[in-house]
Structures are given as structure tokens and as C-alpha cells.
N, C-alpha and C positions, 0 to 999 in steps of 0.2 A: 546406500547402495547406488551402484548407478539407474538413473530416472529414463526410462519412464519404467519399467520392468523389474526392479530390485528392490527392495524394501526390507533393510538388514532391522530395523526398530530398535536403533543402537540410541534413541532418547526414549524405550519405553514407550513410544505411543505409536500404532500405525496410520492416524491419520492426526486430526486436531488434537495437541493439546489443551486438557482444564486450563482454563485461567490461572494464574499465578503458579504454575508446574514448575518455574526454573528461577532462579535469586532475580532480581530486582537489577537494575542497571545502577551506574552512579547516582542517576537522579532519583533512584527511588521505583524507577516506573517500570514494569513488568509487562511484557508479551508486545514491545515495539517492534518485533519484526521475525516473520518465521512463519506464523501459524495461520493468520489469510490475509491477502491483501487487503486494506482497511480503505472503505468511502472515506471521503471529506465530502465538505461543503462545496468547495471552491470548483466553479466551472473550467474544464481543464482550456488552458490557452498554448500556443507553439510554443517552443521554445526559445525560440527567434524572437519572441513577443517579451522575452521576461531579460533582465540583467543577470547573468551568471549562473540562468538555469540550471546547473550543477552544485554549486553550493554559494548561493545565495545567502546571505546571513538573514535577510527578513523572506515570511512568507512571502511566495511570488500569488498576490491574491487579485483582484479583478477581471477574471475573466468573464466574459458575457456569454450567455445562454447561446445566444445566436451564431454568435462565432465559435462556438468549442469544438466544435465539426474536424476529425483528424485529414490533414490535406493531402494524405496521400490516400485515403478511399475517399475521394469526392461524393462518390454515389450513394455514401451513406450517411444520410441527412440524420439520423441518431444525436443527439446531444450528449454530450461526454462530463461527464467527473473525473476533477483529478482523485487517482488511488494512490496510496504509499504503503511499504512494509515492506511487505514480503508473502510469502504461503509454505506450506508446510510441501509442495509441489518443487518450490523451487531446489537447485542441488550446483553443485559448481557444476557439470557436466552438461548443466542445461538454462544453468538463470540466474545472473553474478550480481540481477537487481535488488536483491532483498537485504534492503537498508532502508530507514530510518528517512535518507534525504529524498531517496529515488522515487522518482513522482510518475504516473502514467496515467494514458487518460482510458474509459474505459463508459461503454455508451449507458445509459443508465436503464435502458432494459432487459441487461446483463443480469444472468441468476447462476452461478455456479456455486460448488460446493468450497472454493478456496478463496471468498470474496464476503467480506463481514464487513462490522465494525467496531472500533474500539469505545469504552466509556471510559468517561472520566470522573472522579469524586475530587472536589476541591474541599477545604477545610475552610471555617469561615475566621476571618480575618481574625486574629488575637487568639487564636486557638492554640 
């Protein structure tokens, strides 16, 4: 439906879906984008700082703590994490971000209800 006010639950779920609710992407990997915007690791840096910040073929990683600070609020010295995904908030009518590559930085004493993390299970070698 249309966001923020509409919510037709035309995937069955009115807010988060379970884990593995919908098939598997090519790769196998289920819930890359949709359900919350997902932490990393990586200290968010400008985008002016990375090469092809849009689709970059290798992570754009090294950002430093000190510098993650978003330059257009100066005044909030907060340290930032890059986020990726998407949220289950997002809708075409309000948020074209939620993909897979789309990176945002986001301060890390951030708590909302559309802001998680993803795990991962690796198989061990020869498996």
C-alpha cells in the first residue's frame, strides 16, 4: 500500500518477516533485502572517499571511526556504520534504496524497530 498509512499485507506479514519466509536468491541466500536495514562492520566513509560508490565491484572498506561523521550534520559528532538492505518500511512511494549494493551510514546509537542484522552459516571446506 501506499507508506506511511496503508498496509495491504499483500506478502502475508504486517511487519518483519521469519527468516527464510520467501525462496532463496541465485546465490542461495535468503532475506538480502526488505525486512531491516542490516549493520556492518565497516565505518561508514563519503562517498566522494570511495571509487564508484554505486557499484563498486570490491567492498568499499576502510573507513575510520573518526572520520564517519555525515558532512552534511556537522554538529553531530555520532559515529556512523555503514547499513545495507533494505526494511520492511521501505515502498516505491517512499524508498527506491532497498538493495543489496545500497549503502547508508547510520549513527550507532541508532535503536529502531527496522534496523537488525543479518547471520551467516558457512559450510566448512570439503563439505
Amino acid at each position: 500500500g501506499e507508506f506511511p498509512y496503508e498496509n495491504r499485507n499483500e506478502d502475508g506479514y504486517e511487519w518483519t518477516a521469519p527468516v527464510g519466509s520467501f525462496p532463496a536468491n541465485g546465490y542461495g541466500l535468503h532475506d538480502m533485502a526488505g525486512n531491516v536495514w542490516q549493520w556492518t562492520t565497516d565505518w561508514y566513509q563519503e562517498h566522494s572517499r570511495i571509487d564508484s560508490p554505486c557499484c563498486t565491484i570490491d567492498n568499499p572498506r576502510g573507513g575510520q571511526r573518526e572520520a564517519s561523521f555525515d558532512p552534511h550534520t556537522p554538529e553531530i559528532t555520532i559515529p556512523r556504520k555503514v547499513t545495507k538492505g533494505g526494511s520492511f518500511l521501505c515502498a516505491p512511494n517512499y524508498c527506491r534504496r532497498y538493495r543489496p549494493a545500497a549503502r547508508m551510514s547510520q549513527p550507532v546509537d541508532t535503536s529502531t524497530c527496522h534496523l537488525g542484522l543479518r547471520c551467516i552459516v558457512r559450510s566448512r571446506s570439503g563439505e
